[in-house]
N, C-alpha and C positions, 0 to 999 in steps of 0.2 A: 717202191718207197711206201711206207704206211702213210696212210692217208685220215687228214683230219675229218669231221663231220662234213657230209657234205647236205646242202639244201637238193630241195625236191627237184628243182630245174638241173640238177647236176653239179651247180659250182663249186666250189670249196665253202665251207663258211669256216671261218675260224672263229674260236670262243675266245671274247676278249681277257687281255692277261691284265692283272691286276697285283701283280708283286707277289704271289704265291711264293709261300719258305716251300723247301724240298718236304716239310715234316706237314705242310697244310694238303699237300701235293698227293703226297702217300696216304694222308687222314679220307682224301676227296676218293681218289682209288680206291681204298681198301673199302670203303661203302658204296661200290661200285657206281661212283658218279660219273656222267660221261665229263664233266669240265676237270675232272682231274685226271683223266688219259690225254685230254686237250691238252692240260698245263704240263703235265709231262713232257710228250712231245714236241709241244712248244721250246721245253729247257734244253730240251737233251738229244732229240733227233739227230740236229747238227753235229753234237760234241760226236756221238754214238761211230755216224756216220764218218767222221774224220779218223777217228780211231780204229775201223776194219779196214779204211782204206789203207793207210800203215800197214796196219798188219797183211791185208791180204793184195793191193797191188791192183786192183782192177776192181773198175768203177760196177759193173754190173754184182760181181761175186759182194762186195759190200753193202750196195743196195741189198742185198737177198740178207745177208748178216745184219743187218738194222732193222730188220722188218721181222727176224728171228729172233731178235733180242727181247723186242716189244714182247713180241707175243709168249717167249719165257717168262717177261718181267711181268703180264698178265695175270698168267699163271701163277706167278710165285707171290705176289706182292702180299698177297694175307698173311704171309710168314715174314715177312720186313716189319723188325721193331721202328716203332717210332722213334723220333730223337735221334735215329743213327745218321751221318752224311749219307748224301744218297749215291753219287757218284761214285764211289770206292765197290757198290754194291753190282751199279747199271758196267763199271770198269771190268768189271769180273765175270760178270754173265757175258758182256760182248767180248774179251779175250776168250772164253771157253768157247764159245759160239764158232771164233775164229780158227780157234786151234784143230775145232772138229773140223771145219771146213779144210783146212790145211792137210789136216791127216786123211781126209778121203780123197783129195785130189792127189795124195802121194807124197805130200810135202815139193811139189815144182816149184820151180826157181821162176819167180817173174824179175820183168826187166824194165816194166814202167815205169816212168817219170814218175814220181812221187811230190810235184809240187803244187797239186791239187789239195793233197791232202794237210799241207803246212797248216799252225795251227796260226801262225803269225806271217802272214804274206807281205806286208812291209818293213821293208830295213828300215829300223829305229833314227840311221841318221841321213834319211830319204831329205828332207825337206831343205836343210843347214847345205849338204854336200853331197851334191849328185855324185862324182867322183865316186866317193866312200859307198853310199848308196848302191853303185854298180858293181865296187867289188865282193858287198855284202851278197847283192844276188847272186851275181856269179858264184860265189864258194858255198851259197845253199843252194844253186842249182847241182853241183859238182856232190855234195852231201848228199843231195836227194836222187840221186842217180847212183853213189855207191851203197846208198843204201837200198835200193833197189833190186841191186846184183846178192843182198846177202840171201842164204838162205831164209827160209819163213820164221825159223823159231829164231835162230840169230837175230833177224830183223825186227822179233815182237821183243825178246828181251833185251835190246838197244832202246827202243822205245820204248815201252816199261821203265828205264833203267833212267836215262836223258830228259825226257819227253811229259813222262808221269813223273819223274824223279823219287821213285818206287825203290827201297833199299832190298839187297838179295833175298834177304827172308820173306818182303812183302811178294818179290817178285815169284817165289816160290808159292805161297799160298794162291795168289791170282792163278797163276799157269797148272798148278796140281804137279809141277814139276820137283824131282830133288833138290837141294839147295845146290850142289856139289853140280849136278848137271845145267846149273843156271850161270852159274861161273864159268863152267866151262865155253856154254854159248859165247858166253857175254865175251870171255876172252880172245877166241877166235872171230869174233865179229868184231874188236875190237885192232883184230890185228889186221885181217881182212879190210878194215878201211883204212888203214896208213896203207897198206899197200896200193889199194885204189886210189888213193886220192894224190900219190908221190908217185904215181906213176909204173909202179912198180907190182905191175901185173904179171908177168912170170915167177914172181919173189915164192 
């Protein structure tokens, strides 16, 4: 995992946050401050991290993709205009990140549980109706488990697609994929999980 400042005796120190915008954030970076790789960090570690876990299935290979991502966004941040959102930018460096990782490992099929990486771990109507609350977990445990089973690129342009709520074209520019080949994913992954989910694993 990237690691924030640390003090002399070892421990972590963290720089305290202070309501940083994304464009204060990028201003602090781009003049190579260290409280603006802190605030970064601070914002975006997490999201960064949840989003290769998605895509790539296993907690170590994603650790290594957040910590790759950083060190792109390092490198590149002089060339990020100000004023733009930042996240559609850090979205696109950590899918490409993924993708490479995906294509050197041969595109393999993982099979982990993916409820690690939910972005929303509590059912909405937890508190009113336990009831309701357990079948909500239950049918995104069942969700995060067929999506599991998809293929890699299947599984990032489901997410992209759900998750980022990324329209084909956007999902095309992030991934450097054709449009035509992003439909085609999305639809076989799409059919792939009615058959997962109805049982209908032979289909």
């Amino acid at each position: 995992m990237v690691e924030t400042e640390k003090a002399p005796t070892g421990a972590r120190r963290r720089v305290p946050v202070h309501g940083f915008t994304d464009e204060q954030i990028i201003r602090l970076c781009q003049q190579g401050r260290q409280e603006g790789f802190a605030q970064l960090l601070h914002a975006y570690q997490d999201r960064i991290y949840r989003r290769a876990y998605s895509f790539l299935r296993d907690r170590e290979d994603a650790l290594d993709a957040t910590q790759d991502v950083f060190l792109r966004v390092l490198n590149a941040v002089g060339n990020f205009r100000a004023g733009e959102p930042l996240w559609p930018w850090l979205r696109k460096i950590t899918t490409n990140t993924c993708l490479n990782k995906i294509r050197a490992t041969g595109s393999r099929p993982q099979t982990v549980p993916l409820d690690e990486a939910l972005d929303n771990p509590h059912p909405p109507a937890g508190r009113d109706d336990p009831q309701r609350a357990a079948e909500l977990a239950w049918d995104r445990r069942r969700l995060a488990e067929a999506l599991a089973q998809l293929p890699p690129l299947q599984r990032m342009v489901v997410v992209l697609r759900h998750e980022e709520q990324l329209t084909y074209d956007e999902i095309a520019n992030v991934t450097n994929l054709p449009l035509g080949t992003v439909k085609t994913h999305l639809f076989r992954a799409r059919r792939r999980l009615r058959q997962l989910l109805h049982g209908e694993v032979g289909a």
